[in-house]
N, C-alpha and C positions, 0 to 999 in steps of 0.2 A: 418178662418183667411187667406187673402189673402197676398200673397210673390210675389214679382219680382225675378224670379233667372234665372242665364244663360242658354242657352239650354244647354249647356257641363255639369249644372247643373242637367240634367231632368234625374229624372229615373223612372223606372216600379213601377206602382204604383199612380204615381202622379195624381192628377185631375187638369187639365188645363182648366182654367176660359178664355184664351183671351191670344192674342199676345202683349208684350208688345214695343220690337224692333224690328225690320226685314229690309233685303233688297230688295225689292221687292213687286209684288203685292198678296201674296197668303192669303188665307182667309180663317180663319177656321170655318166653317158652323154651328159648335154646340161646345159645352164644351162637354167633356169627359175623362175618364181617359185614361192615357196610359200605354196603354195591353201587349205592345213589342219591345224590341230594334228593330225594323225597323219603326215603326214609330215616334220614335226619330231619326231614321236615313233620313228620308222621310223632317221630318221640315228641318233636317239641310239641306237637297238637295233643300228645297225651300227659303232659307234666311233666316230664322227663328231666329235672335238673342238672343232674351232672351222671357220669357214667364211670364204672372201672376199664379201662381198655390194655389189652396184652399188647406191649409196643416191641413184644419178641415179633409178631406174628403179621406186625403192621407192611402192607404193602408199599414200596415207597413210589414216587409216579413218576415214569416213564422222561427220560430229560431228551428234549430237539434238540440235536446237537446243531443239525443244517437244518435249512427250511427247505421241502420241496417245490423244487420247479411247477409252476402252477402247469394243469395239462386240460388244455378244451376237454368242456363234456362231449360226450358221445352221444349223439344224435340216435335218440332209441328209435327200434326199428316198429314200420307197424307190424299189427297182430294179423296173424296169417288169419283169416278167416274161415271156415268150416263150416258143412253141413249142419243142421238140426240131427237131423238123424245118426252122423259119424263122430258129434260131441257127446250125445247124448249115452252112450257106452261106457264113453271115459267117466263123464258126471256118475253116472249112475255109481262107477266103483271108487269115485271121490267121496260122495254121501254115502258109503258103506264107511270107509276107510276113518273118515271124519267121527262119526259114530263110536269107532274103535279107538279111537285117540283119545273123543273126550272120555270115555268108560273110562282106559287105565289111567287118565291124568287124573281124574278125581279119585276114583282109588287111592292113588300113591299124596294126594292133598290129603283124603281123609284119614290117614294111616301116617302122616308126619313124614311121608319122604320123600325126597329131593324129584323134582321135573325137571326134564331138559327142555329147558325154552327152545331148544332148534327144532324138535320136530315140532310141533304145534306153527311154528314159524316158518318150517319150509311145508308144511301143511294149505298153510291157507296161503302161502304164493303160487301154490297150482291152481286154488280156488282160482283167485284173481288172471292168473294163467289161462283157465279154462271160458270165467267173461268175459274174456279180450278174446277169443277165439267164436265164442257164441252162446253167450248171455241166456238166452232159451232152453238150454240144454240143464243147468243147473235152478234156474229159477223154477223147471218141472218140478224138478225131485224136492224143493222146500214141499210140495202139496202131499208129501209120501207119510202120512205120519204112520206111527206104529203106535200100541196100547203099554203104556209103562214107561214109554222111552222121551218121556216131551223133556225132561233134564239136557239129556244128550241132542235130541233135535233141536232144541228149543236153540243153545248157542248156535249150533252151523249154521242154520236159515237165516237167524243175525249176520253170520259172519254174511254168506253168501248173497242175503240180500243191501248191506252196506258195502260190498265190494260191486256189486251192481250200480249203487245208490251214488255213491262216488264216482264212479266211472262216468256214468249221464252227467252228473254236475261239473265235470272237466278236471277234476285232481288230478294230482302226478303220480306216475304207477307208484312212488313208495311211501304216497298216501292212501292209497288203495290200500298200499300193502299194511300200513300202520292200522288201518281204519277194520280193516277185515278181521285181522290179529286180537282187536279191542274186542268185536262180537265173539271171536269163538272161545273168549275168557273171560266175557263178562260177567257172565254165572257162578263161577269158580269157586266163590264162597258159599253156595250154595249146599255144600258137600258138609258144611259146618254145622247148617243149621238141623235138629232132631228130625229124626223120619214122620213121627206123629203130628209136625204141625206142617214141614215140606211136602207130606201125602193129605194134608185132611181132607175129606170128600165132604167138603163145605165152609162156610165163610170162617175165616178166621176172627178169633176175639183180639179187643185190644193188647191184649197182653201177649197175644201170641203173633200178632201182628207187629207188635215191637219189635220179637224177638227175629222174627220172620229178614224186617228191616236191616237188620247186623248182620247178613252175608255179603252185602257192598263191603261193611267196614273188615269183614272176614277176607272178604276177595283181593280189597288194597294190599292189605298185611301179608300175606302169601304172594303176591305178583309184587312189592317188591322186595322181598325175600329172597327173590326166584332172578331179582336182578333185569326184571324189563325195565323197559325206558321209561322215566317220567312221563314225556306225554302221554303212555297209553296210558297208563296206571291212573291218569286225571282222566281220560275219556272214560273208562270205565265207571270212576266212582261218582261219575254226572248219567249214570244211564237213568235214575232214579226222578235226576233234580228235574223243576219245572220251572219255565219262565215267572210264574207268577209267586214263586218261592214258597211253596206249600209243597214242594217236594222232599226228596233226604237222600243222603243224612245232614247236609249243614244247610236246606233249607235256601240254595244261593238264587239268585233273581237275576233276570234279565241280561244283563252283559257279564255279570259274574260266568254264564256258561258258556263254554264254548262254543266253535261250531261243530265238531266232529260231536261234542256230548249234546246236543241242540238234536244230530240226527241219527244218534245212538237211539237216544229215548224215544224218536217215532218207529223207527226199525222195531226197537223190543218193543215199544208197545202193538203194532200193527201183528207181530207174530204171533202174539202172545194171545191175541183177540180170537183169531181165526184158529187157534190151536184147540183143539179138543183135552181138558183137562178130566182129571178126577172129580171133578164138582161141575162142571161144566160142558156141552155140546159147543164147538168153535164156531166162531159165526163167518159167513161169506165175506170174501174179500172186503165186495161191495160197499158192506157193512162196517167194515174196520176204518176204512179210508173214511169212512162217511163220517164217524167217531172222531177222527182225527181232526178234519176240518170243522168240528162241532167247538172240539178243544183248541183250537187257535184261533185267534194269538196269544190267548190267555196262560193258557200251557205249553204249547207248542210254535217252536217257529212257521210262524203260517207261511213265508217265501219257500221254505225248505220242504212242509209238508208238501205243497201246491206243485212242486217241483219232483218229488217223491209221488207224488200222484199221475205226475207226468211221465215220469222213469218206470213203473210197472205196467201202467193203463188202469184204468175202469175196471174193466176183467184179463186182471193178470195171466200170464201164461201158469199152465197147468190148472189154473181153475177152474169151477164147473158152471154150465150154463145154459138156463130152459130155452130151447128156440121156439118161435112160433107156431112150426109145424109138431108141437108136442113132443119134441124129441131133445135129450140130455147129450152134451156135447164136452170138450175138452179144450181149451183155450190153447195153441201151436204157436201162433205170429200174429203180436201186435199190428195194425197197419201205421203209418206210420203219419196219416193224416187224418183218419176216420177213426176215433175210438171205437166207437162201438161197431166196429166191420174188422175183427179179427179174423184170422186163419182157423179154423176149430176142425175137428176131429170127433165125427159124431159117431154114439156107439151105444145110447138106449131109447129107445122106444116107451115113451110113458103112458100112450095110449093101450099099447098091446103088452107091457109089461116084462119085458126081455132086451137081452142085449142082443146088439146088433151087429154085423161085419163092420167095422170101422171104416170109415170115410170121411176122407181131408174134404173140408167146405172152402171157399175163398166167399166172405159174407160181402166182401166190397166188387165183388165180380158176379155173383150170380144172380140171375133174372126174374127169379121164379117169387121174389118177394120175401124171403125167409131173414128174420132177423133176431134178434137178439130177446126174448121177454125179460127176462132178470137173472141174477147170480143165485147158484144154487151150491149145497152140499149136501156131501153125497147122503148122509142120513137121512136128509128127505125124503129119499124114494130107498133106501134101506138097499143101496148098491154100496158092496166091494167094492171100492176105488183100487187100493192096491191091489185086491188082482187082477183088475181088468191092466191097470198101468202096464204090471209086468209083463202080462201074457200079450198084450197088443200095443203096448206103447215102446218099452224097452227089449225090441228085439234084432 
């Protein structure tokens, strides 16, 4: 049986056949029911005045007959800790597997069909699994980029570096879990936008920059379609906004943004920097952090950056780095009081021009004077990183 009712009428549950007044030109692509007060919040942000809804098909809500017995939490256990080298395995075929997930979920976004939110969801609880285990093993493999693929990498390094990012700032594992879930779908709409202005190999125009801008508003629409929870669905469409409110899409300021969207937007932004693009060579860690704290507090929260600065280091694990004695190295373990005296793992030779038998350095132990010149990548010296990774890192 089909109803005309106001949208202030619309609640969870409803099946929506078709718009029946509005202001504006927005178009609903398919009938469905609706999953969650944000996307009754989402119609009313686009004019949506009243709606036709099938009250055959409406779900009705669940009635408490008794209230449960309240039961003490359970006292989570700690994370077993592990090797660098024995995590490193698993990560390795987490950042395969991750890759594979996000290819067919955009696929099946780009093609109009349905995703199962639970894999994507018990996806990144391994992530977060695997940084309670050891952090190092996964924060390698963000440094693995491949040519074609920054789409696909581009979310998991998000995810994996905000389930990091979180962890250092003391969250509860099922804000880890919330916060990591937000990065490996924050891109999601990005399957929306034409291949000609997502690929161009150079700056975008205004016009294509607009349109570029309308995969947040793409991404909301689809995520909650898909029936995830409000919060995330607002962390993501803050990956964009800026404290200083010159970001998008609504442009919000200062306390308008949350914290989770506060350290969404330095995560994407930090990734995104160091990423090697089709228009662009990716710049050194070094480099991105330094950006960062350039743009706060104006843009960023400077406690959070500063904090985020603290949680990867100077020179992040897996990144690359000139030593003194003329020689390119691989960043293994943070020290844990000495930035610049990491664990590294050195493997070329810049004076003699070749690679080297790899060798673990401890720069806060040894005697000989060797320390740190600056953050390098790897195009500098026109070194394969991923093959040396795989053949001497991941074995």
């Amino acid at each position: 049986m089909l109803k005309t009712i106001d949208i202030d009428d619309v609640e969870e549950g409803m099946f929506v056949d078709s718009i029946a007044k509005q202001q504006g030109t927005f178009r609903i692509t398919s009938r469905g029911r609706v999953t969650s007060a944000a996307a009754i919040t989402l119609l009313k942000k686009k004019g949506i005045l009243s709606v036709v809804v099938d009250m055959s098909k409406q779900l009705k809500p669940k009635v408490v007959e008794q209230e449960e017995p309240e039961v003490p939490a359970a006292v989570p256990e700690t994370p077993h800790k592990v090797s660098f080298e024995s995590e490193l395995e698993v990560a390795s075929k987490l950042h395969t597997k991750g890759k594979y997930i996000q290819k067919t979920m955009l696929e099946s976004v780009g093609k109009n069909l349905p995703v199962d939110i639970a894999i994507p969801e018990a996806f990144t609880n391994n992530l977060v699994s695997s940084i309670d285990r050891n952090p190092n093993a996964l924060m390698c493999m963000t440094k693995i980029r491949e040519k074609d693929t920054y789409l696909l990498e581009h979310s998991l390094n998000v995810a994996i570096l905000l389930a990091n990012f979180g962890t250092y700032v003391g969250l509860a594992e099922e804000q880890i879990q919330e916060l990591a879930l937000s990065g490996f779908l924050h891109d999601i709409g990005k399957i929306k936008i034409p291949d000609d202005i997502l690929h161009k190999p150079g700056r975008l125009n205004d016009q294509e920059m607009t349109i570029m801008k309308d995969h947040v508003y793409y991404g909301t629409k689809v995520l909650i379609e898909m029936g995830i929870p409000e919060p995330i669905v607002e962390t993501i469409g803050q990956h964009h906004e800026r404290l200083d409110g010159y970001g998008y899409p609504e442009g919000l300021r200062g306390a308008e943004i949350t914290q989770f969207g506060r350290m969404i937007a330095i995560v994407d932004t930090y990734d995104a920097i160091t990423a090697d693009r089709c228009y662009k060579v990716g710049m050194s860690s070094k480099k991105a952090l330094q950006i960062l704290l350039q743009d706060a507090p104006e843009k960023y929260d400077e406690g959070l950056v500063k904090q985020f600065v603290q949680c990867i280091g100077i020179f992040p694990v897996g990144s690359l780095v000139k030593l003194s004695n003329e020689k390119i190295a691989m960043v293994l373990k943070q020290h844990p009081v000495h930035a610049t005296k990491p664990v590294v793992k050195v493997f070329y030779s810049i004076r003699s021009n070749h690679y080297l038998e790899p060798k673990e350095l401890d720069l806060a132990t040894i005697s000989n004077g060797v320390k740190i010149v600056d953050a390098v990548i790897a195009s500098d010296f026109k070194l394969d990183f991923n093959k040396y990774f795989n053949e001497s890192i991941v074995v």
